[in-house]
C-alpha positions in Angstrom: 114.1 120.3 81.2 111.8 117.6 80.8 114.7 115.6 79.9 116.8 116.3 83.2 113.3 115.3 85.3 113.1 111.9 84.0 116.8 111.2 84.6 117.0 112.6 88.1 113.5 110.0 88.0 114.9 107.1 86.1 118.5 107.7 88.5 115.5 107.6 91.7 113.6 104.2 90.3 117.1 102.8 89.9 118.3 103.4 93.4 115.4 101.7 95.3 115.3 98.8 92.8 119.4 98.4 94.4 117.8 98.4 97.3 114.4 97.0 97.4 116.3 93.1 97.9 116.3 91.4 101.5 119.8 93.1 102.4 118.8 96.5 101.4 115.1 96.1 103.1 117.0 94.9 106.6 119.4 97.8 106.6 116.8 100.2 105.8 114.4 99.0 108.4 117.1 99.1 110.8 117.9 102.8 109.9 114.7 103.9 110.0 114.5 102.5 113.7 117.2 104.5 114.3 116.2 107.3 112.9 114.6 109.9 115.6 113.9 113.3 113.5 114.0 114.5 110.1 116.9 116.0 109.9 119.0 112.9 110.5 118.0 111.6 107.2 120.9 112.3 105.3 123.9 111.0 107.8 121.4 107.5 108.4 121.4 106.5 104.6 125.2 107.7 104.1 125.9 105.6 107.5 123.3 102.4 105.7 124.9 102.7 102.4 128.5 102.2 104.4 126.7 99.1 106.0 125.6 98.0 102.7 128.7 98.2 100.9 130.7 96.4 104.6 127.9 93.8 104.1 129.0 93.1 100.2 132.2 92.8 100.7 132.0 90.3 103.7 129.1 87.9 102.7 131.1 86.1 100.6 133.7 85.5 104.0 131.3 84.9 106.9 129.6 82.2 103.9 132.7 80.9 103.6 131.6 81.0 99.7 134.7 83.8 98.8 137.5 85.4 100.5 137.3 89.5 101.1 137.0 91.8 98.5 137.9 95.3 99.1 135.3 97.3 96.8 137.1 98.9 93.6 136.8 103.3 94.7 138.6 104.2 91.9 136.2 102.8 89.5 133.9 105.1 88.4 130.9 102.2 88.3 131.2 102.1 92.0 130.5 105.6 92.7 127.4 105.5 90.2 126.5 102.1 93.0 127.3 104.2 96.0 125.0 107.3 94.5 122.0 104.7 93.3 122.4 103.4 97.0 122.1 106.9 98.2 119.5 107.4 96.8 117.4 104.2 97.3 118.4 104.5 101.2 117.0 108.2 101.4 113.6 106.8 99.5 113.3 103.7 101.6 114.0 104.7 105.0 112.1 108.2 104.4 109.0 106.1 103.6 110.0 104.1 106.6 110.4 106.7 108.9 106.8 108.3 108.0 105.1 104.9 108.2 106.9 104.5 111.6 105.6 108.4 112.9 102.4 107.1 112.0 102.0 104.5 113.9 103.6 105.6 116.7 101.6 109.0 116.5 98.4 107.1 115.9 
């Protein structure tokens, strides 16, 4: 069991690293403005990982350093990204969100 715990911990630590980077932080700021109750958690970081993943792939074209990339679904790396994003979005904007109910609250 102890085992499992510092996976699903390690698999945590690893998500808000992928996000903890300007990108990530602006999306997840954004969400978290966005965000009006609890319960919306889950469809706000599914909706900021889809913004994050639109925003890889067109970087590269509105920097006119790369032409579009569609990302690669039926690699199996990507869907370990898009969980580690997942994850990292629900940390970041939940610590978001209760620093913002704070504030407003106080």
């Amino acid at each position: 069991m102890p085992e499992f715990v510092q996976d699903v911990l390690t698999f945590a630590r690893e998500g808000f690293a992928e996000v903890n980077a300007v990108q990530g932080l602006v999306i997840a700021v954004i969400a978290a403005l966005a965000l009006s109750n609890w319960s919306r958690l889950f469809v706000v970081a599914v909706t900021a990982v889809l913004a994050h993943i639109g925003l890889d792939a067109l970087v590269p074209v509105l920097a006119e350093i790369g032409p579009f990339r569609i990302p690669e679904v039926l690699e199996p790396w990507f869907w370990r990204y898009v969980g580690l994003l997942f994850v990292g979005y629900l940390i970041a904007v939940g610590i978001l969100f209760a620093v913002k109910r704070v504030v407003i609250k106080g």
